[in-house]
N, C-alpha and C positions, 0 to 999 in steps of 0.2 A: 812447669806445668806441661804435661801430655798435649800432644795435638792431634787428633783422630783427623786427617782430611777428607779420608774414604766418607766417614759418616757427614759429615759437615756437608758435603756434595749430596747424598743420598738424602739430605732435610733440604737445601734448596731446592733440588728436580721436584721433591715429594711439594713444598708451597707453591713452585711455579703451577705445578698441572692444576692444583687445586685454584688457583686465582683463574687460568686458562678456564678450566670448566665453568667457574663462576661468572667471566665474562661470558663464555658464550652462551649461557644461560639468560642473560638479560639481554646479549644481540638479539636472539630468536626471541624473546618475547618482543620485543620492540618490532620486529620483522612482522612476526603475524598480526601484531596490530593493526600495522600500516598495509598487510597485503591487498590485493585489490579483489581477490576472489574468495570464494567461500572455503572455509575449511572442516572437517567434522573427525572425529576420533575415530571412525572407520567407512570409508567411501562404500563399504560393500554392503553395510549394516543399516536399519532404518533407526534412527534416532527415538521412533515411539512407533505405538501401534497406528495401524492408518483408522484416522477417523470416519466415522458414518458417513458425511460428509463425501469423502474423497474415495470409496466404495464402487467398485467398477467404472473408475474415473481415470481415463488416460491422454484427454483435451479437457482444456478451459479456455475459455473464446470470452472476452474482456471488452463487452460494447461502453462505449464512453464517446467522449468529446475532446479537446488537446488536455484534460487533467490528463487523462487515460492514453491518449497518444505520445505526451510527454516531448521531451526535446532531442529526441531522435536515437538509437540504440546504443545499449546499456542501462540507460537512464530511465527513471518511472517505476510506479508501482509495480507494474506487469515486470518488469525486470528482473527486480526484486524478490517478487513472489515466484516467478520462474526457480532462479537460484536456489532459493529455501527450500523448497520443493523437493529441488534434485538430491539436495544434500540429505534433507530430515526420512524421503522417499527414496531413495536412489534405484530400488528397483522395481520401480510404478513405471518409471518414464514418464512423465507429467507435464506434455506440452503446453504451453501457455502462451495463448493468441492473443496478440493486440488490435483490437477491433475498435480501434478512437480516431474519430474524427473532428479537425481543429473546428469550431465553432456551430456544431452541430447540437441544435433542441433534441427532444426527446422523440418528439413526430416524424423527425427523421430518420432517428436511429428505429424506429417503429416502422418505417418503409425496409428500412435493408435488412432488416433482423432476420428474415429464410434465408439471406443470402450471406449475410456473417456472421451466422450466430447458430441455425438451424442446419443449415446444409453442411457447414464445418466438422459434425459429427460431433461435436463437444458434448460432455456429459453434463459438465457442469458451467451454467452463463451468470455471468457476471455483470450486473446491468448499473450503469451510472452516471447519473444524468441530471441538472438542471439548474447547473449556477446558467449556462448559456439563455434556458427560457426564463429565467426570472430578469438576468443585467443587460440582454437585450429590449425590453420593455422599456429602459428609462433613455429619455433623453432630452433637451431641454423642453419641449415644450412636453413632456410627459415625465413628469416627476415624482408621481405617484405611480412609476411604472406599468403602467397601461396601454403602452402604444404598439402599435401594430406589429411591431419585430419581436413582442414578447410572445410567452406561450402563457393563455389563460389556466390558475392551477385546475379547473374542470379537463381541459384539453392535456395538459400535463400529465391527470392521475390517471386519463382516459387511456394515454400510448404506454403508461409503464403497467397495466392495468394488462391491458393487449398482448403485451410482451413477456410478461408474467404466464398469461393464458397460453401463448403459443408454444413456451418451451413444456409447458406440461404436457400439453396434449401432445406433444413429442419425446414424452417420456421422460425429459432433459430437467435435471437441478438446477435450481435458482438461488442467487444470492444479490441483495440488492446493497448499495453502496448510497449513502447517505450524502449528497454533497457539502461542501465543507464551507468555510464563510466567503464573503465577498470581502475586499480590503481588509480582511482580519480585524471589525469592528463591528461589536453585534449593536451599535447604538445607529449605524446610516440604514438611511431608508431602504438602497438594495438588500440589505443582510437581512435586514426587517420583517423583509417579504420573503426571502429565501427560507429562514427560519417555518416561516407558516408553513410552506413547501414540505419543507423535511416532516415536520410534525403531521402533517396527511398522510405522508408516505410511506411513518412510520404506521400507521394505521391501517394504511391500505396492506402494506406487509403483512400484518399481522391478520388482517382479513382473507387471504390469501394462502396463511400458513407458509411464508416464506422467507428465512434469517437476514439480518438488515447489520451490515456494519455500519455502524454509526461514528462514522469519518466526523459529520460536523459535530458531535461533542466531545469527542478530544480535539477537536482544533479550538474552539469553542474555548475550553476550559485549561489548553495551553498557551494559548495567546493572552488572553484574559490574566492569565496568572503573570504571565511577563510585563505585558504592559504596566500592570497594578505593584509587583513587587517592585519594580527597575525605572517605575517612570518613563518607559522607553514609548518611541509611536512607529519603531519604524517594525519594517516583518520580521516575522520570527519563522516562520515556517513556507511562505512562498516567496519567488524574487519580484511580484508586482502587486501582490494581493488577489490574486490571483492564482496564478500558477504556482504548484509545488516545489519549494526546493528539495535538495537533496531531503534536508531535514522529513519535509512534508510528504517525500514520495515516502520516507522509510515509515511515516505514521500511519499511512493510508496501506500499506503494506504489512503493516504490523496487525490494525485493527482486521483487516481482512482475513490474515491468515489465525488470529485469534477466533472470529467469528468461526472460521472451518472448524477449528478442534485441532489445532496446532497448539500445542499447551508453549507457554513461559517459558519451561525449562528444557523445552528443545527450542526453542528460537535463540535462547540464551545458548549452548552447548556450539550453536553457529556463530564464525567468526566473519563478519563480514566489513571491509571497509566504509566511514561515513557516508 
């Protein structure tokens, strides 16, 4: 029998490179999974057209409470939404302000609002508010949450009502944020009442003429679903029942920037780590 070893060599080179490229075809997919920042098919290019929304918009000033202040930089919704931003807009320039203060009502954020929210120059305000005025109301001897550390819903719809009105009359886009549940159980009395909250609010919004992410019904209706498929009681979306986890910040981030006119399949197109 003939032995060609020229060619026998020229079929191993030729399968090695082929298995080569094949590995490093699944390294790099594995890589951008796990990377930690955004990535998009071309940094120079916008991912869609820019929506109405986001239309001579180059700050967003993000008044909240610690959902909104989060656990300190990188992390939270505003983070989140910063990044998408840069990537899906890259040549908007799309600052995004975090204006959250830990355990702060709504009447408060309605004192600072010319000062972080109006004077900022932001185009577009981001207002969210009121797990604090409803879960400060309860405590033992007020269990019907009624006690004097809450915020009555009249005073409540009074300050997002106010805050609504200021950014118009200063020309400035509104977007209000729905807050999300208390312990991740729509059956306790805090959430109870939170719920009525929201559903006013949605109202008031809509009296108003101004888009509402409604954060509490996908938390709502993802919590829900876990508990009840999985039998589970612990969280699913924040680390106390309370506060956002990752999970939670990327939902509230998600609903927000859907609410803008950020379609699906540019959030999807961004690759961003859990």
């Amino acid at each position: 029998m003939k032995r060609y070893p020229g060619l026998i060599l020229v079929l191993v080179l030729l399968l090695g490179a082929a298995a080569l490229v094949k590995f490093s075809g699944e390294v790099n997919n594995r890589v951008d999974f796990f990377l930690p920042h955004l990535i998009a098919a071309d940094a120079e290019q916008p991912v869609q057209d820019l929506p109405p929304m986001l239309e001579g918009v180059s700050k967003v000033a993000c008044v909240g409470d610690s959902i909104t202040y989060a656990r300190g930089e990188g992390t939270g919704y505003t983070d989140r939404l910063a990044e998408y931003l840069a990537v899906i807009f890259p040549r908007q320039h799309i600052e995004v302000l975090n204006r959250g203060i830990s355990g702060e009502h709504s009447y408060q954020m309605e004192a600072r609002f010319q000062r972080d929210a109006i004077a900022t120059g932001a185009e577009l305000i981001i207002i969210f508010a009121g797990v604090n005025d409803v879960g400060h109301g309860f405590d033992r001897n007020h269990p019907a949450g009624d006690g004097p550390a809450g915020t009555s819903l009249k005073d409540y719809l009074a300050s997002m009502a106010h805050m609504i009105d200021m950014a118009k009359e200063n020309r400035r886009k509104v977007l209000l944020i729905t807050p999300p549940t208390i312990f991740e159980d729509v059956e306790n009395p805090m959430d109870k009442k939170l719920d009525l909250y929201c559903r006013e609010l949605r109202v008031l919004a809509q009296e108003k003429q101004v888009p509402v992410a409604d954060v509490r019904l996908a938390f709502v209706e993802m919590t829900s679903a876990y508990r009840s498929s999985c039998n589970a009681t612990d969280y699913l979306l924040t680390t106390d029942g309370i506060h956002p986890n990752s999970l939670g910040d990327k939902v509230i981030a998600e609903s927000v920037m859907n609410t803008i006119g950020i379609t699906a399949q540019s959030r999807k197109n961004v690759l961003r780590a859990p």
